[in-house]
Structures are given as C-alpha cells and as structure tokens.
N, C-alpha and C positions, 0 to 999 in steps of 0.2 A: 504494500500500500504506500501512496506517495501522500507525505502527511507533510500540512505547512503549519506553523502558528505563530500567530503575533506578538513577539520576543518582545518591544519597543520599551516595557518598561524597565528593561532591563540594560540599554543604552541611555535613559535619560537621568542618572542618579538619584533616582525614587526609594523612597521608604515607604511601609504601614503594611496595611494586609493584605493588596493585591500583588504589593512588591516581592513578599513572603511567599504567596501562593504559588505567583508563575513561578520564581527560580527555585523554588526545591520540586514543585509536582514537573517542571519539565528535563529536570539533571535526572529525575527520577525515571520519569519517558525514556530519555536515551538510554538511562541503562537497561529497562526492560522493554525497550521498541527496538532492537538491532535488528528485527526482520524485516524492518519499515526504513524506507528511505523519506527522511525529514528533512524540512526546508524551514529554520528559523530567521522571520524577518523582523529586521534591526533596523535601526537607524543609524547615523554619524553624530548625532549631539555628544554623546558621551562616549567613553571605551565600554564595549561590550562587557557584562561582565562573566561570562562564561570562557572556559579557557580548553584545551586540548581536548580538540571535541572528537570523537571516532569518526571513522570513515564513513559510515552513513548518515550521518548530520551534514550539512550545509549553510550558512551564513548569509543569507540574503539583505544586503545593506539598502538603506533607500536615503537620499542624498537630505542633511538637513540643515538648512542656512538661516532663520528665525523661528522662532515661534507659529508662524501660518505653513508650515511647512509640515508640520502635524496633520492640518486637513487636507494640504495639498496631497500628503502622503496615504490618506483615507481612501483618495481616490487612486492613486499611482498602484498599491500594492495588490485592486483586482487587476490589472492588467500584468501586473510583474507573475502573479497567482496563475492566470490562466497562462502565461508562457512555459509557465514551472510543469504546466499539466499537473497539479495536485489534485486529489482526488478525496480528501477530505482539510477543511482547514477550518483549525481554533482559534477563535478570535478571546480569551481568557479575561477581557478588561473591559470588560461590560458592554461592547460595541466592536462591527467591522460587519465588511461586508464582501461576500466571495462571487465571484464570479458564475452566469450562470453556468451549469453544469457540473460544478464543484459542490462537494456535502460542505453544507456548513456548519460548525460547532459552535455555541453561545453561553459562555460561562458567564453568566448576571448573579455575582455575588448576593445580591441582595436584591429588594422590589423599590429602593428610593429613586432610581433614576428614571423608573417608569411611571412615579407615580405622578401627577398631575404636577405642572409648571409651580402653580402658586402653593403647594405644600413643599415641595424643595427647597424653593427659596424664600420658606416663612423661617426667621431667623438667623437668617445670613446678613453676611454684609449685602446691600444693594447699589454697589458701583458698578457704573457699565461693564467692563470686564469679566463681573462677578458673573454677573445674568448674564452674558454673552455666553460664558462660559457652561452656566448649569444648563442654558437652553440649550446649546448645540448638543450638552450629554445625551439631554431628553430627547431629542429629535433623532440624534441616531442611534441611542438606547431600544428606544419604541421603535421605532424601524425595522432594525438588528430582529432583535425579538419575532417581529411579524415573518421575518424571512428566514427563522432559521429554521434546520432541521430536526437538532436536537439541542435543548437547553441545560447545561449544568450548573449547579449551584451547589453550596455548603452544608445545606441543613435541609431536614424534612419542613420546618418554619418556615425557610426561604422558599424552597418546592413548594407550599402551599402560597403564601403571600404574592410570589410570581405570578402563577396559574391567578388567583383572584385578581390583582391589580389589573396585570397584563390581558386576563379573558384568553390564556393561553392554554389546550389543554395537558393537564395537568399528567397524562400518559406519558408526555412525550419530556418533562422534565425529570432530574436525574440527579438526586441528592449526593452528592461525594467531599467529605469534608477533608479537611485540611488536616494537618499534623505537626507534632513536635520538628522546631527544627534542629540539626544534629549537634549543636553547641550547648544546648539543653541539660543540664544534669545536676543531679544536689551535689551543691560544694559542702565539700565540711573539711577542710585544712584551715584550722585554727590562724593559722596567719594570715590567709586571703582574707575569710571573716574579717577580724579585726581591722586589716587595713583600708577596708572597706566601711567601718563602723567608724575610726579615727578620721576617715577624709570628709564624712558628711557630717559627724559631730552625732551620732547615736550612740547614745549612753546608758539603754535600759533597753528591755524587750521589747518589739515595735508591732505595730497592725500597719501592713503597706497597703495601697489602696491606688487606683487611676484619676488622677484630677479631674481629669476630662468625664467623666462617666458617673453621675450623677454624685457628688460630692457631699451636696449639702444634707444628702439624709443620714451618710455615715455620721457627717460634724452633728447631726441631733441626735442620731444614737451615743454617741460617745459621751455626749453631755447625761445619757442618763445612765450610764454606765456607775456603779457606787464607785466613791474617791480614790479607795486603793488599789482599785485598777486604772482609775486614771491618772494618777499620780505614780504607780509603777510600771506602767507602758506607757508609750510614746505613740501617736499618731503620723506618719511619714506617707505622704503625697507625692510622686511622679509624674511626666507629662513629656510627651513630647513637643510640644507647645507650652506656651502662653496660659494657663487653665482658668475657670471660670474665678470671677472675681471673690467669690467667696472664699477659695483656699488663700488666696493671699491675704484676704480678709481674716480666717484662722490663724495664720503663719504669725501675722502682722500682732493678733491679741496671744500670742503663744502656745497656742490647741494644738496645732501642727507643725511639720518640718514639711516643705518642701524640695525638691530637686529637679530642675528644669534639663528633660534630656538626656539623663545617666548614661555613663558607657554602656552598651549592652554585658559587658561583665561584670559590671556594676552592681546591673538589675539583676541578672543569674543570681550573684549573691547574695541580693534585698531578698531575693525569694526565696533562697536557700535558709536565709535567717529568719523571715518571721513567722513571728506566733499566731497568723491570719493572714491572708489575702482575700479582702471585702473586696466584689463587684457588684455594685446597686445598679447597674445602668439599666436605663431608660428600656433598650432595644437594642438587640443583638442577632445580626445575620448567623452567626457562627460566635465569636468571643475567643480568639484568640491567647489572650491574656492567662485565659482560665487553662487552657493547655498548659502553658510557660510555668502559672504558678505552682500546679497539680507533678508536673515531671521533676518539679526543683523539690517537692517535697513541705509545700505552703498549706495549710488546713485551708481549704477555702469557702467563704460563705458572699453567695449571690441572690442576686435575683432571679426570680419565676418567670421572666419575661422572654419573647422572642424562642430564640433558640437555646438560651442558657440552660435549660433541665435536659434536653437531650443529648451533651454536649459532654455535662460533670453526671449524668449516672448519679448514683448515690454515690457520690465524692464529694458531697456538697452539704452547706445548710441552706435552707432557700427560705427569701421572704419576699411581700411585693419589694418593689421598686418604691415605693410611698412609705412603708410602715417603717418608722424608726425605732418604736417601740421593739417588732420583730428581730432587727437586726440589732436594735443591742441584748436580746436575749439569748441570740447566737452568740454574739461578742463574751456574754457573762460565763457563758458554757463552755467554748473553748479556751477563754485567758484563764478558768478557773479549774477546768477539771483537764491531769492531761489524757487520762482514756480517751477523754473524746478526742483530742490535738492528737492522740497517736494514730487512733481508728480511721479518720478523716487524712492522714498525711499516708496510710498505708492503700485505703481507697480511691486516692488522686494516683498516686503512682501502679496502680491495676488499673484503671480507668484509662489514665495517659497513654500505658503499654497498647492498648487497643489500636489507639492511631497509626498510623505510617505511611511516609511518602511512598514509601513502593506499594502500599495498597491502592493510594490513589491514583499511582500510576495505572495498576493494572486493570481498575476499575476505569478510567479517562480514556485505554485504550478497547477494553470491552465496548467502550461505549462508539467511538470511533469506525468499529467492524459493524458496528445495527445502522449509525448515520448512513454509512456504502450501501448496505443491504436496502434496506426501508427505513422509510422518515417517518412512517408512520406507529409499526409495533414496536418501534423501540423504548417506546418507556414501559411496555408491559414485560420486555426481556430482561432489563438491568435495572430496572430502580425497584422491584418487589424482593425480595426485603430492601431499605434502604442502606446504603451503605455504610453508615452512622451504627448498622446493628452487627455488627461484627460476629 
C-alpha cells in the first residue's frame, strides 16, 4: 500500500497534543508499516524533526516562505499526492484534503473545530488574525470531515461528540487513543528529586495541578481542606502558558507556587514527587496529562467530564468539574491515608501499561486497509470494541 500523511507539524516547531500524537503514533507506523511504502509530507519552515528514516519512508518537502504558505500548501500537497499515486493519505491535524481517487484519513482530535463559528471563538481573543485564523480551521475542519473516508479520533467521547456535532455517521469513526511517551517513567534517584525540589523552592509534600485547566475549583477545594494539611502541603501550579489570572492571583496571596513552562524533566519529576495530581478540567478530548501523571506514578484525582473516566479506569478519584466540596474530599483521603496514595499510584501504572504507541500504530494501520477496501463498513470492522478497551 502506498500510504502518505501530513508530517507539517512536525517541520514547524510545535508543541501540545497534536505535536505529541503525530511524532510518536507515526515513528511508531514506520516501525510497524515496512510492508507499506510511505510518503511523509513536510515543509521547509523548520528542520524536520524525524531523522534516519528506512528505506520505505520518503520525505516529501513542500516549499515554505511566510506564513500564507501554509494554505498555499493546502492546496499544493493534493496535486504533489496525486503524482505520488498514494493510495491512502492521513491528514492527523484536524484538516487536509486528498485528491480524488485517493482514500482519505481524518484524525479530528476533538469536535471544537466543527463546532459552530460563534462557540469557538466565544472566549478568545477577537483580533482579526485570531478569527481569521479559527474561521479558516472551521471551514476546512467541516469540509475535511464531509469528505472523508474514515474519521479517527482519541476517545469513544470524541467518536461520539464528532458523529453529533459533525451529523457524521458514527460507523465510520474510529476511537484510537494516544499513549505514554517513551521519556515517561517514575524517577526516584534521590538526587534528581531534590534538585528539582531546590530549583523551584518546594519545601514540603506538594499536590501538582495544570493552571490552564480549570484552576479555580482546586484553589476552593484547598481552602476547605482542615489546616494541617494545608499548612503541610504545598499547592504547585504548571503551565505552558500565561495561566488564568486567578493562579497568579493564589501565587501572588501565597496559596500556590507557580512554574511557567518547566523542563519536560522537570515535570517527569513534579510527577514522580507528588502526593496528587488534581485534573478538574472543564472538557477533555483525550487528557493527556493524566497519562504523564499515572506512568510517573502520581495518585491522580479528576474530573467526570468529557473523556477523563474512560481514559484513568479506576486509576482515578473523580468529581464534577464544579464540586469543590468533592475534590477536597478526595484531597483529604489521599494526603491522609497512604493505602489509598499506594492503591491509586499502583492502578495508574496498570492503567498506563494499557497504552502504547505500537498499539496505535497497529490499530491507525488496521484502519488504513478498510479506508482501501470500503468507506463504508469500516467503522463496523475496527472500532467495535473500541480501542481504548484493551
């Protein structure tokens, strides 16, 4: 099979969860596609980041000189596609579009791009750019979607919220989640610890937590947490960004520690250390985070929301995403008893085990062999049981 996929964000110096997904689920492809000859196409903005690639992978660069060179290239790569004769091509980044006669694959992480213009950009910035930006996602999101063959996504959540948003049928999407990536593991060398604990200034047991991801209920669980738990833990906040103004608001009255952006070894060892990893967020396609914490060996307690319960198994404690009350009752139960802190850190790492890139490899290429075949039974071949159910 002559197989292409849309590598780009991986020439443009990108971070976050789709950055994550393409490079481990397609290093994971070539190891388990060598009966397939692959055509990854890149661009020139950055250096590639993939390196000694085997003889049946191939390199498809497409020229990039500003910023419009992105769409320019939207359009450039079906005709580069259809020279290549590929015979199935993945477009992994929510959008693209394959020439006809080529199977298309559509990996829509999530159902926010589809969903209507004025709930995307309720809450965002609204500078031209911004909207220029979200609208074009949505135009060729929804497009994408309407023409594809086969849809992949994360979670049975997102399979379902796709299918509803989109009016897509729900057969033909293809649950296959994500996994640990291979840098993953609980630290426990007392001197990495520590020097990790002297560079941020952590002086006591800590509950780590994502700034970004609904913040403000953990800060009113904490507050009703009794004194000598809060006075012998420490609350310590992360972010890849900027994070909503209330943690600085916490940092600022002394409730929290903040760290904008930690090394990624950093974070290994925030996770390897603490006595909780809180996720209250809002909505979650997949929740990556809770992987990271669960492999490092973090008791973790979330939210009910989105895809989070299908994701942590019982590896979890779970409350809404609202109830502060709930999540400081989980807080009281893990900072106080450690049965539960051991139970919960040995259920994260059996949970975690579950995952693996080479699963989703070989699931991303099962899937690949039904798009060639028929566009049609293919969600009744590979998505019953979901892939989520190991």
């Amino acid at each position: 099979m002559r197989l292409g996929i849309d590598v780009r964000y991986l020439s443009h110096g990108l971070v976050g969860g789709v950055h994550t997904y393409i490079a481990h689920f397609v290093s994971a492809l070539i190891e388990h596609g060598h009966d397939h000859h692959i055509v990854l196409y890149a661009d020139t903005k950055r250096p590639f980041e993939l390196h000694d690639l085997p003889p049946h992978v191939q390199v498809r660069y497409l020229p990039y000189r500003n910023p419009l060179s992105s769409l320019a290239n939207d359009l450039l790569m079906r005709r580069v596609i259809e020279r290549d004769r590929i015979e199935v091509m993945h477009f992994p980044a929510n959008y693209g579009f394959a020439p006809q006669g080529t199977r298309s694959v559509l990996t829509l992480h999530d159902a926010i791009n589809i969903l209507p213009l004025r709930e995307i950009v309720r809450g965002h910035r609204k500078d031209p750019r911004t909207l220029a930006l979200m609208s074009y996602l949505h135009f060729c999101s929804t497009v994408a979607l309407r023409r594809a063959d086969l849809v992949l996504t994360v979670s049975e959540y997102a399979r379902r919220e796709i299918a509803r948003v989109g009016r897509y049928d729900v057969a033909r999407i293809v649950a296959i989640p994500h996994a640990p990536t291979p840098d993953l593991r609980r630290i426990s060398e007392p001197a990495v610890l520590e020097a990790v604990r002297t560079r941020y200034g952590i002086d006591k047991p800590f509950v780590l937590a994502d700034g970004l991801k609904n913040p403000a209920v953990l800060l009113r669980a904490w507050q009703q947490l009794p004194a000598t738990l809060r006075t012998s833990h420490r609350l310590v906040f992360f972010a890849r960004r900027e994070p909503l103004a209330i943690v600085r608001q916490a940092e600022a009255a002394g409730l929290a520690h903040l760290l904008i952006n930690p090394p990624r070894s950093d974070l290994i060892a925030l996770y390897s250390m603490a006595a909780a990893f809180v996720f209250p967020s809002w909505i979650e396609g997949f929740g990556i985070p809770l992987l990271e914490a669960m492999t490092c060996g973090a008791p973790v307690i979330a939210s009910d929301r989105g895809a989070i319960p299908e994701v942590v198994g019982d590896a979890a404690l779970l409350a809404d995403a609202e109830d502060a009350a709930g999540f400081a009752r989980h807080l009281i139960r893990v900072l106080s008893d450690c049965t539960v802190t051991q139970q919960l850190r040995e259920r994260g790492f059996a949970r975690a085990a579950q995952f693996s890139w080479a699963t989703t490899a070989q699931c991303t290429l099962q899937a690949y062999h039904e798009a060639l075949t028929t566009a049609h039974a293919v969600g009744h071949a590979v998505s019953e049981p979901s892939a989520l159910e190991f």
